[in-house]
LOPAMAR-518511 format. One record per atom (N, C-alpha, C): residue in one letter; y, x, z; atom name; residue number from 1. Coordinates in steps of 0.02 Angstrom, whole numbers, plus 50000, padded with zeros to 5 digits. Each point is the difference from the previous one (the first is absolute). Example, Ala and Ser with C-alpha at 12.3 -4.5 7.8 and 13.67 -1.06 7.14 Angstrom:
BEGIN
<zake code="A" Y="49716" X="50660" Z="50390" site="N" pos="1"/>
<zake code="A" Y="50059" X="49955" Z="50000" site="CA" pos="1"/>
<zake code="A" Y="50060" X="50045" Z="50000" site="C" pos="1"/>
<zake code="S" Y="50053" X="49982" Z="49964" site="N" pos="2"/>
<zake code="S" Y="50059" X="50042" Z="50003" site="CA" pos="2"/>
<zake code="S" Y="50055" X="49961" Z="50037" site="C" pos="2"/>
% end
This chain:
BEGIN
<zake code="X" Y="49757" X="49863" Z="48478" site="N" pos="1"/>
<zake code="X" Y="49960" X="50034" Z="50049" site="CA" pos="1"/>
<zake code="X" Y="49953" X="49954" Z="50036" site="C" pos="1"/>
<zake code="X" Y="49992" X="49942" Z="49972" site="N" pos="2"/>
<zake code="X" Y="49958" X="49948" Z="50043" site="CA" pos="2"/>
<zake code="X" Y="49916" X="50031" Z="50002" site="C" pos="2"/>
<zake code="X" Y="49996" X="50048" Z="49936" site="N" pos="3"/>
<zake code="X" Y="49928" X="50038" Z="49987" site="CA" pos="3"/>
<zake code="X" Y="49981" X="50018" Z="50082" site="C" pos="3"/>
<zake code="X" Y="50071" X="50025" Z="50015" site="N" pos="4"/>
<zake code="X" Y="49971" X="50041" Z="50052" site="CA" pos="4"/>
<zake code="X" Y="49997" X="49962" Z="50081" site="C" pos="4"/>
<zake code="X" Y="50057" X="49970" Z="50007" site="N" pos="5"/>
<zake code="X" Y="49998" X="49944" Z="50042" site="CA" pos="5"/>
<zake code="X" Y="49935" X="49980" Z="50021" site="C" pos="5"/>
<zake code="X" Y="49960" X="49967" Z="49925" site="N" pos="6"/>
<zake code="X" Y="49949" X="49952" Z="50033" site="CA" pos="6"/>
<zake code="X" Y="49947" X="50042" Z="49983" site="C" pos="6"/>
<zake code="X" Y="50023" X="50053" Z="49989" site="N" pos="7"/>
<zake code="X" Y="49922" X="50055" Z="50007" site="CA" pos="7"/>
<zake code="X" Y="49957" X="50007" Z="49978" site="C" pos="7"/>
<zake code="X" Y="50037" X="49979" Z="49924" site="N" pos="8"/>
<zake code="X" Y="49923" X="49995" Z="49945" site="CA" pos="8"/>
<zake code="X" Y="49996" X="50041" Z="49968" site="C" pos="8"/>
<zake code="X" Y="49957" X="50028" Z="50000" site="N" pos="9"/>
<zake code="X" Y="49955" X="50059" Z="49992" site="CA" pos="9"/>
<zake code="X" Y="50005" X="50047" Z="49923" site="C" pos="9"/>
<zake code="X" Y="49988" X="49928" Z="49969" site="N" pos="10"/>
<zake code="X" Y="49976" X="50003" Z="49916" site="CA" pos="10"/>
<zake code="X" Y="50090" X="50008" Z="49956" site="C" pos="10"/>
<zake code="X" Y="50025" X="49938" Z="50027" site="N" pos="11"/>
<zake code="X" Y="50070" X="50012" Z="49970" site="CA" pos="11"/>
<zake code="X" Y="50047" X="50073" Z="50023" site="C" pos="11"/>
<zake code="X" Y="49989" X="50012" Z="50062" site="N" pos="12"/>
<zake code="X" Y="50043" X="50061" Z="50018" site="CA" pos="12"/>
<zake code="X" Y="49967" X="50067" Z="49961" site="C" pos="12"/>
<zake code="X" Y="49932" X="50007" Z="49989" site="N" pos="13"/>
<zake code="X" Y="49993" X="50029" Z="49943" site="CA" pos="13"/>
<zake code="X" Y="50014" X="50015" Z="49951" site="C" pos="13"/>
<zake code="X" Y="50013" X="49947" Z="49977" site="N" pos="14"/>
<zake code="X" Y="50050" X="49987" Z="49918" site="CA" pos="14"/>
<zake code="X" Y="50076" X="50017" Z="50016" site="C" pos="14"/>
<zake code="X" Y="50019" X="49975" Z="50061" site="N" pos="15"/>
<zake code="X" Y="50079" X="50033" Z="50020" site="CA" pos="15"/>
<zake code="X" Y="50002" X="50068" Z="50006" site="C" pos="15"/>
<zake code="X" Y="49939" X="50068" Z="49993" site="N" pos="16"/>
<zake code="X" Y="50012" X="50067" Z="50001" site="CA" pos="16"/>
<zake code="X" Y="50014" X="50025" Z="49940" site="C" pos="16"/>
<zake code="X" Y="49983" X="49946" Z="49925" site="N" pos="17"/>
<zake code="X" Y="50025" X="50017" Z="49954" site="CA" pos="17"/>
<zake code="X" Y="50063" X="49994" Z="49975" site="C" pos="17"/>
<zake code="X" Y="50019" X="49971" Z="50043" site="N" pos="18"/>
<zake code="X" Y="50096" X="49955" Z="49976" site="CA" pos="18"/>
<zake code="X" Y="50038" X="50050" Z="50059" site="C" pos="18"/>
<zake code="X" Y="49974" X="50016" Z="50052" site="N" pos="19"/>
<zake code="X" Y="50073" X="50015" Z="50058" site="CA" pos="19"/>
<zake code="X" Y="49955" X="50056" Z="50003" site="C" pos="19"/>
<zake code="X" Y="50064" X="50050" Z="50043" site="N" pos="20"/>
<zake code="X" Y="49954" X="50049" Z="50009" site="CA" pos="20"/>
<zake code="X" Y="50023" X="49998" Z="50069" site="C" pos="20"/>
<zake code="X" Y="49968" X="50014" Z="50052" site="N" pos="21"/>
<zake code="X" Y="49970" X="49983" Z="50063" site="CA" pos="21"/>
<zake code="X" Y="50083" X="50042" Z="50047" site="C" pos="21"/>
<zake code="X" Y="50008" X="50065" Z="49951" site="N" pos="22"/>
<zake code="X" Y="50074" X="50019" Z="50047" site="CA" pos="22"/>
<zake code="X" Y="50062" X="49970" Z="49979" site="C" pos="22"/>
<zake code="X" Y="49990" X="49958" Z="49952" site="N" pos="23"/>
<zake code="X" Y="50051" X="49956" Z="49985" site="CA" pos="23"/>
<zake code="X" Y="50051" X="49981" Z="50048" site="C" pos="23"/>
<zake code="X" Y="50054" X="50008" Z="50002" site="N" pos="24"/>
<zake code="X" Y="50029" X="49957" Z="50046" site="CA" pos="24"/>
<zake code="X" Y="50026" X="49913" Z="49969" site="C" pos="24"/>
<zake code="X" Y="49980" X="49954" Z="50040" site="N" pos="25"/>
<zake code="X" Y="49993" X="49920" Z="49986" site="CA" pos="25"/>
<zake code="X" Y="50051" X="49978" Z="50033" site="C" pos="25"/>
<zake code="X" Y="50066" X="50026" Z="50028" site="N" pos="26"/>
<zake code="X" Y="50038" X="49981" Z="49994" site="CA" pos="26"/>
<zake code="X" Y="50052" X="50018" Z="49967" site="C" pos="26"/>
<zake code="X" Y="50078" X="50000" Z="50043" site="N" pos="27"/>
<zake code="X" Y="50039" X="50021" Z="49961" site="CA" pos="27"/>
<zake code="X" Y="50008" X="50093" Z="49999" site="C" pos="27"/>
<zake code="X" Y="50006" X="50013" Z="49964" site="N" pos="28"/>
<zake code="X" Y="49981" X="50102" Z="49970" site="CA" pos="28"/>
<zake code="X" Y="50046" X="50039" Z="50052" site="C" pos="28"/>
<zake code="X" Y="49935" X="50067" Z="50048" site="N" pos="29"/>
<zake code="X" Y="50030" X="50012" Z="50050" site="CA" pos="29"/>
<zake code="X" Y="49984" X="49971" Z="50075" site="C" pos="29"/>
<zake code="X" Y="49958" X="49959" Z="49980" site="N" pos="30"/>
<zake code="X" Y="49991" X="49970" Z="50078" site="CA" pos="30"/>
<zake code="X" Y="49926" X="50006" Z="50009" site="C" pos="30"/>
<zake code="X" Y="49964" X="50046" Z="49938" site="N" pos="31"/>
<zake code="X" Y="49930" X="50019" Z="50005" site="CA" pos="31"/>
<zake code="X" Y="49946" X="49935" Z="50039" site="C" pos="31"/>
<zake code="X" Y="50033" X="49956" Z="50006" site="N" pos="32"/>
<zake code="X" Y="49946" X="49944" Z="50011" site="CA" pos="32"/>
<zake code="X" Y="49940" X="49982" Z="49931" site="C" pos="32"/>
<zake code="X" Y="49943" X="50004" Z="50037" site="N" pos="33"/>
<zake code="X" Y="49946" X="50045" Z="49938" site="CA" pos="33"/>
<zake code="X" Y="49950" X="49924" Z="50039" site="C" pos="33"/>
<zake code="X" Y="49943" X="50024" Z="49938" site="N" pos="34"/>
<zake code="X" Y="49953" X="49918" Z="49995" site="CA" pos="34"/>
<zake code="X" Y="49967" X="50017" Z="50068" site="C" pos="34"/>
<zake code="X" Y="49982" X="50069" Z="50010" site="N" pos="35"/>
<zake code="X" Y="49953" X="50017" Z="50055" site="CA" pos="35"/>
<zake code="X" Y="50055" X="49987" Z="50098" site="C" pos="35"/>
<zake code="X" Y="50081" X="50023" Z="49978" site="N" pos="36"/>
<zake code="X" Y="50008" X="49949" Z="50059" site="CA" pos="36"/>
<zake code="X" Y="50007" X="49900" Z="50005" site="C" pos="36"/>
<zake code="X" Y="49971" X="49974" Z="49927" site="N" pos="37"/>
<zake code="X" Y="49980" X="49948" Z="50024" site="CA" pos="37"/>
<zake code="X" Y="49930" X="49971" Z="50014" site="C" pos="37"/>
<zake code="X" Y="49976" X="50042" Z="49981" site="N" pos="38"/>
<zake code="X" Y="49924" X="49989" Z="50014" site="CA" pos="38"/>
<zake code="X" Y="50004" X="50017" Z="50061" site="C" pos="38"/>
<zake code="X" Y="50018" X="50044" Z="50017" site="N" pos="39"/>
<zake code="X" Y="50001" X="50003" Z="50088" site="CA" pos="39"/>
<zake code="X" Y="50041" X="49941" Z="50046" site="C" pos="39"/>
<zake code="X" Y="50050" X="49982" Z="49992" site="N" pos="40"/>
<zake code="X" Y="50038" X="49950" Z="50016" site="CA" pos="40"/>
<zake code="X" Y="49942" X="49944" Z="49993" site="C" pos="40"/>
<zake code="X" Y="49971" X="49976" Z="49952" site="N" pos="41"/>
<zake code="X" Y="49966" X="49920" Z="49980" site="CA" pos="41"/>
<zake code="X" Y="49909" X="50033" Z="50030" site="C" pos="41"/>
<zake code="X" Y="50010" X="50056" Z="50031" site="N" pos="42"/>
<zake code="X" Y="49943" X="50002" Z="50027" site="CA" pos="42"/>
<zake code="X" Y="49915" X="49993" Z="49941" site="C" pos="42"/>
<zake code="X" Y="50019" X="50016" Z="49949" site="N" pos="43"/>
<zake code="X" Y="49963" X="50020" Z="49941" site="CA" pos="43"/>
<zake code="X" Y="49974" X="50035" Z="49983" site="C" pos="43"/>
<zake code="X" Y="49926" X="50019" Z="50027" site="N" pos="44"/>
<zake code="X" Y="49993" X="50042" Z="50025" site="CA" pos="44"/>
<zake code="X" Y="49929" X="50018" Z="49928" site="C" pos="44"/>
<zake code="X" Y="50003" X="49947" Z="49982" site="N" pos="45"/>
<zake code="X" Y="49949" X="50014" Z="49945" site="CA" pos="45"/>
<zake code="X" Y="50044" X="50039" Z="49933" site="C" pos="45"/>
<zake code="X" Y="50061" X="49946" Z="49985" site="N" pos="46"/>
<zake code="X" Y="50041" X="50014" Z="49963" site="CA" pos="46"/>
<zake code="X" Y="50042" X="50083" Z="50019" site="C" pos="46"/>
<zake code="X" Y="49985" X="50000" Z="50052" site="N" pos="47"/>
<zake code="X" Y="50030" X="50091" Z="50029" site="CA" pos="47"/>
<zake code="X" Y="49951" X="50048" Z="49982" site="C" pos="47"/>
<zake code="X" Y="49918" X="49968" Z="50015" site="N" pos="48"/>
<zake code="X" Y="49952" X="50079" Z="49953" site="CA" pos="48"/>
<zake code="X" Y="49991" X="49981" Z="49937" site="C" pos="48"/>
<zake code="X" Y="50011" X="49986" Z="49962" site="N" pos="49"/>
<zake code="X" Y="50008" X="49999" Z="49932" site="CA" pos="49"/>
<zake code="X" Y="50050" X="50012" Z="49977" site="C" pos="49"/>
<zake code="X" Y="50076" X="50007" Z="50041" site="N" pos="50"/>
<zake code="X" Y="50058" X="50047" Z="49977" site="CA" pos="50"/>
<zake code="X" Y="49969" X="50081" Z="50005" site="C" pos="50"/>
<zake code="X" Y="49974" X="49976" Z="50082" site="N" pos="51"/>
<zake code="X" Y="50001" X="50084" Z="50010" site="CA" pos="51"/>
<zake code="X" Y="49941" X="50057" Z="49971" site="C" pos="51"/>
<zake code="X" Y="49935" X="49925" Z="49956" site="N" pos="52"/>
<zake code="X" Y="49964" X="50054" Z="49964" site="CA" pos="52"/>
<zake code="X" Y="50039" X="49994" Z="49928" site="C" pos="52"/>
<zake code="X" Y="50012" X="49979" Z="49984" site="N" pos="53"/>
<zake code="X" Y="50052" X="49996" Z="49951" site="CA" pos="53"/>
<zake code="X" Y="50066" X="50082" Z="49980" site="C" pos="53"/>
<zake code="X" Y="50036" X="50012" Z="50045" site="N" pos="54"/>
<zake code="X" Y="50036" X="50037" Z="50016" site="CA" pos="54"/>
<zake code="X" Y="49971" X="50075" Z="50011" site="C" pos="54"/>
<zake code="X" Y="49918" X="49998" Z="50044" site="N" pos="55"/>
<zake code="X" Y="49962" X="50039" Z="50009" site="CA" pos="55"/>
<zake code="X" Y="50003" X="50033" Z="49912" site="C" pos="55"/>
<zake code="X" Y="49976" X="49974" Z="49964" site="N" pos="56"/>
<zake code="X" Y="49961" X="50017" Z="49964" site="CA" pos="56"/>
<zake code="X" Y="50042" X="50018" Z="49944" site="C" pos="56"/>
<zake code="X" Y="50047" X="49975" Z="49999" site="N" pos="57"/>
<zake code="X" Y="50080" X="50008" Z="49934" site="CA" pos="57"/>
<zake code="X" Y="50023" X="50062" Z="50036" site="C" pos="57"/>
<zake code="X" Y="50037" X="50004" Z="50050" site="N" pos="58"/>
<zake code="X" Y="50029" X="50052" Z="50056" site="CA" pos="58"/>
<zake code="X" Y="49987" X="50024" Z="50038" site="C" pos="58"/>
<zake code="X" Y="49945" X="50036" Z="49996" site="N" pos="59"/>
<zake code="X" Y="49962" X="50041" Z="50045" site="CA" pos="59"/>
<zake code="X" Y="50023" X="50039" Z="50040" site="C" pos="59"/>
<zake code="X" Y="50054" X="50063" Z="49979" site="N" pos="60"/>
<zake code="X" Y="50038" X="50029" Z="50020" site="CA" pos="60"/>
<zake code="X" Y="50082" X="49964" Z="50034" site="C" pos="60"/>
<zake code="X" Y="50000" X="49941" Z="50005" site="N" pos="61"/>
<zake code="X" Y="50068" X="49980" Z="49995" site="CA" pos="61"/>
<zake code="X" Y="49985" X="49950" Z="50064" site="C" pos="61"/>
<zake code="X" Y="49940" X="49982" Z="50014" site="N" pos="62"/>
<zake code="X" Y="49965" X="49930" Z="50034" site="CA" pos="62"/>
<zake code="X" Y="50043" X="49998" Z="50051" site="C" pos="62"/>
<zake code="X" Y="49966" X="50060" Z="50050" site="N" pos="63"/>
<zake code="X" Y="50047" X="49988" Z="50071" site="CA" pos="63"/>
<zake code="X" Y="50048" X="49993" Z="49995" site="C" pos="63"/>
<zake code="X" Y="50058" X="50037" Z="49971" site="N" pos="64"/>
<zake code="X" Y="50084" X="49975" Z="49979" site="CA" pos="64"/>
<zake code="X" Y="50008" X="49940" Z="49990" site="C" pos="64"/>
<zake code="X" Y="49960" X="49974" Z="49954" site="N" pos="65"/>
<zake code="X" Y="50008" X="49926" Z="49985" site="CA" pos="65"/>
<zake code="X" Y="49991" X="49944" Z="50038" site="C" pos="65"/>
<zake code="X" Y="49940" X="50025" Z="50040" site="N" pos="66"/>
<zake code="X" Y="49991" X="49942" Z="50052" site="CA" pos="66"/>
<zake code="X" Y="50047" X="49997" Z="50056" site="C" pos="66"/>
<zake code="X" Y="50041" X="50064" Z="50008" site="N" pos="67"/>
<zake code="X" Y="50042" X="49990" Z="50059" site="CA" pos="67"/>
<zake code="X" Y="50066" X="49998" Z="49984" site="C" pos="67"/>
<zake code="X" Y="50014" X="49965" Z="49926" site="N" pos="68"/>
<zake code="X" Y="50080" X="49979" Z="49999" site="CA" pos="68"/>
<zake code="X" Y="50032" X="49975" Z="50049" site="C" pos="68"/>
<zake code="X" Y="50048" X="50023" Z="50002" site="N" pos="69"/>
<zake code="X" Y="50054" X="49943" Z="50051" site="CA" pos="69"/>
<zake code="X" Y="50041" X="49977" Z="49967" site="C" pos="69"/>
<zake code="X" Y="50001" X="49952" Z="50025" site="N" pos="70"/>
<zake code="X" Y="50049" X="49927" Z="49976" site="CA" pos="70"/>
<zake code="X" Y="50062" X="50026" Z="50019" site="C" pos="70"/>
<zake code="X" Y="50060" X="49954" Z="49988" site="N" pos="71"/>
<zake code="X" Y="50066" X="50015" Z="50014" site="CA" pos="71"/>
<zake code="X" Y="50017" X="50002" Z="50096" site="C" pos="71"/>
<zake code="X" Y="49950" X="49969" Z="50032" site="N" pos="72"/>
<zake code="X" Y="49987" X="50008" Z="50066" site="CA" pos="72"/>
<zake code="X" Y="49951" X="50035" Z="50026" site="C" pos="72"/>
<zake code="X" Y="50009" X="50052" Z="49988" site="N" pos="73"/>
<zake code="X" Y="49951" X="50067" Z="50001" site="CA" pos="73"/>
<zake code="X" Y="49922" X="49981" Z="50008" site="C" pos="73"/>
<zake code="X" Y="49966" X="49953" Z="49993" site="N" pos="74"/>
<zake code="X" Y="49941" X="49967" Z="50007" site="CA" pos="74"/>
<zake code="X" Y="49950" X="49998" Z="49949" site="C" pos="74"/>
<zake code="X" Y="49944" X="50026" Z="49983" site="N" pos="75"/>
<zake code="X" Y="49945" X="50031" Z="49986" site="CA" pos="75"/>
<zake code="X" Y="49963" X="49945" Z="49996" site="C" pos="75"/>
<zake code="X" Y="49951" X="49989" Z="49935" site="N" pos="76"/>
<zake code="X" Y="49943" X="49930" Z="50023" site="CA" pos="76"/>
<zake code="X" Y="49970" X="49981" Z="50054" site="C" pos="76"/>
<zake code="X" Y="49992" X="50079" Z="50029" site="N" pos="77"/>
<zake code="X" Y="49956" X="49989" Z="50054" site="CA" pos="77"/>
<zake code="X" Y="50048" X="49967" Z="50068" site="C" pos="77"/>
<zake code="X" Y="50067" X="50025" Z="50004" site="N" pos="78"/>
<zake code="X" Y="50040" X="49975" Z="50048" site="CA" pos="78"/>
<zake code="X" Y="50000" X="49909" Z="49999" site="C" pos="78"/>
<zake code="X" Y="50011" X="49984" Z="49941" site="N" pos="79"/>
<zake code="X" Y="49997" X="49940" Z="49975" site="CA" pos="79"/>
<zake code="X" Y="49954" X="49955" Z="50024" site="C" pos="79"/>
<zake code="X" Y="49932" X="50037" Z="49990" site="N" pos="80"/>
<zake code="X" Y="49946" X="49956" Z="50039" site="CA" pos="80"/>
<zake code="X" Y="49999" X="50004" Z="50078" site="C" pos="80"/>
<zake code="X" Y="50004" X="50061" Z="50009" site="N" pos="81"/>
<zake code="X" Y="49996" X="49991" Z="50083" site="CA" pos="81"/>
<zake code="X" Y="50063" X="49956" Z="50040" site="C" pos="81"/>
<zake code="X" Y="50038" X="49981" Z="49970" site="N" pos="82"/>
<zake code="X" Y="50074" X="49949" Z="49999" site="CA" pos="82"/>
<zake code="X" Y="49977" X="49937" Z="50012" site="C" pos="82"/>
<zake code="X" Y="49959" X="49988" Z="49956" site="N" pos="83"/>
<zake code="X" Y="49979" X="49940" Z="49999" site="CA" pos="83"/>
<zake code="X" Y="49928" X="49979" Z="50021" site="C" pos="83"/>
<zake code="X" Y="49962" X="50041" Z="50006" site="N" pos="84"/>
<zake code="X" Y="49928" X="49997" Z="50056" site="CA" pos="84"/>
<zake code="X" Y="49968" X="49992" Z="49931" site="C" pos="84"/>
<zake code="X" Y="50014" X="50044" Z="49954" site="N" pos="85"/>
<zake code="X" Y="49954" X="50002" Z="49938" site="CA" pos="85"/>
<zake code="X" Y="49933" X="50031" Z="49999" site="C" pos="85"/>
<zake code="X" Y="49934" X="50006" Z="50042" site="N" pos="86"/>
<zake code="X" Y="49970" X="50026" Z="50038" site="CA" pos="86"/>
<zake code="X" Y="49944" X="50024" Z="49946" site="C" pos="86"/>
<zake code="X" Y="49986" X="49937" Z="49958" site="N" pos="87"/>
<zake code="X" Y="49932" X="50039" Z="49945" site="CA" pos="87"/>
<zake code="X" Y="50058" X="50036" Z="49954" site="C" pos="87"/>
<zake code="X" Y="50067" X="49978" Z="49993" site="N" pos="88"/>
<zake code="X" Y="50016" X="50053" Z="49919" site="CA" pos="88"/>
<zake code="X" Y="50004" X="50051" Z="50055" site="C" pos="88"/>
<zake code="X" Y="50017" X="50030" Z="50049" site="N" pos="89"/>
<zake code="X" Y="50010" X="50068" Z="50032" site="CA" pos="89"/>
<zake code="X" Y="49965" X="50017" Z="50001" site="C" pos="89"/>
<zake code="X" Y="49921" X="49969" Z="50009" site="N" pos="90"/>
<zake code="X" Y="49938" X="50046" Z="50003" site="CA" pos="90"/>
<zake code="X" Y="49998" X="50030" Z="49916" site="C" pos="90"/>
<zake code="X" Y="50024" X="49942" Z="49970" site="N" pos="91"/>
<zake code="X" Y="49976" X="50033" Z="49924" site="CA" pos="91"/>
<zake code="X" Y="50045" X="50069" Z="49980" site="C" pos="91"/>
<zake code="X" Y="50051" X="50006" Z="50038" site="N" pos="92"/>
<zake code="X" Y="50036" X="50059" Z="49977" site="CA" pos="92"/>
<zake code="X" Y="49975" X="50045" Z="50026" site="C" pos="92"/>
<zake code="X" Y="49982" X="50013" Z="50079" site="N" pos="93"/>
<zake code="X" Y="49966" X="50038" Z="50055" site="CA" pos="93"/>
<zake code="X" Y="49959" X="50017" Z="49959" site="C" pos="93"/>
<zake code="X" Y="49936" X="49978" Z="49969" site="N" pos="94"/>
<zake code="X" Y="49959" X="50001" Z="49952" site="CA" pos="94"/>
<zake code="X" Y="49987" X="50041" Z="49966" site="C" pos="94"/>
<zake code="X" Y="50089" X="49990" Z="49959" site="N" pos="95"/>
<zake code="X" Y="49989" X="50045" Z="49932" site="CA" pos="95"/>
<zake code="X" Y="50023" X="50064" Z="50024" site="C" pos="95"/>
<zake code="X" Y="50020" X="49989" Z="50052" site="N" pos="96"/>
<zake code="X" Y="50040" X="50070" Z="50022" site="CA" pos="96"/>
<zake code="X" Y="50095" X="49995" Z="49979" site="C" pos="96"/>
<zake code="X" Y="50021" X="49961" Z="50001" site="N" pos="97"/>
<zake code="X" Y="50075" X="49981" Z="49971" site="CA" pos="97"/>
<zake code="X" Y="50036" X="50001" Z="50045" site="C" pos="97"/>
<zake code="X" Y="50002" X="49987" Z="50069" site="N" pos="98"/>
<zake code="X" Y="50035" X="50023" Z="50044" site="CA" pos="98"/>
<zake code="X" Y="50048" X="50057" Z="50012" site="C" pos="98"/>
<zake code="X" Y="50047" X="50025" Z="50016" site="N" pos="99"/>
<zake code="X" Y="50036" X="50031" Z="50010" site="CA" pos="99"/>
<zake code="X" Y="50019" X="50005" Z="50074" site="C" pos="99"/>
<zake code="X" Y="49984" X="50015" Z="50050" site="N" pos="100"/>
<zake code="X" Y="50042" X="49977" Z="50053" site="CA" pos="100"/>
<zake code="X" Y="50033" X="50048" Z="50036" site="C" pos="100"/>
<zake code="X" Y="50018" X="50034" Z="49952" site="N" pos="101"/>
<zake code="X" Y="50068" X="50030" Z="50055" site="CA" pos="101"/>
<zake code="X" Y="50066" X="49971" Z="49950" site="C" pos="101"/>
<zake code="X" Y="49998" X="49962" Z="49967" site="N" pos="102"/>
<zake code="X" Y="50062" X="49956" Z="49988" site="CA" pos="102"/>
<zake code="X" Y="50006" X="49955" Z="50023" site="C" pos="102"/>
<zake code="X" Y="50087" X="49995" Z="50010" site="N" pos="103"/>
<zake code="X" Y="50029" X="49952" Z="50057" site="CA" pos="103"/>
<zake code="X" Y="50049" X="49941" Z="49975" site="C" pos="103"/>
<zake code="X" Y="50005" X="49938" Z="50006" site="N" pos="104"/>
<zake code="X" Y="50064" X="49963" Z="49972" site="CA" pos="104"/>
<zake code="X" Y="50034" X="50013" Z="50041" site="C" pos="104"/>
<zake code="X" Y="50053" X="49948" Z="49980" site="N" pos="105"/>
<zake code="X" Y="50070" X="50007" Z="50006" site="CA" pos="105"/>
<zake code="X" Y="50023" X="50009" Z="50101" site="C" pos="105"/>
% end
């Protein structure tokens, strides 16, 4: 996941062909997904290119997807605002991915 970490652009591209974005990346069940680490590492480039990515495969499925919760009821978007993730939140605000009448834990 370092693609996404250091926010490069070109390689996390190539990572939409290998993972698929609702993946869960940890252990199965804990719905920890690439898009709550892009929010976490504040990746905000690497977050609109999931989310046109996702747009465009899952059209019908998008909003669901963007507002997985993790095994601590927490949503990408919760994720960033956790951590003062301020441009990836705008990028979700953006796409419209927000959810906010969901609550963690």
């Amino acid at each position: 996941m370092d693609e996404i970490k250091k926010d490069d652009v070109h390689l996390v591209k190539n990572l939409m062909g290998i993972i698929r974005p609702m993946e869960s990346l940890r252990m199965q069940g804990e719905n920890y997904t690439c898009l709550h680490y892009a929010a976490e590492q504040n990746s905000f480039q690497a977050m609109e290119i999931m989310l046109r990515y996702l747009f465009a495969e899952y059209q019908e499925k998008f909003f669901n997807i963007c507002n997985i919760q993790d095994i601590d009821k927490e949503t990408p978007a919760m994720k960033a605002a956790k951590v003062n993730a301020l441009d990836t939140l705008y990028v979700m605000i953006a796409f419209k991915t927000v959810d906010m009448r969901l609550k963690n834990k």
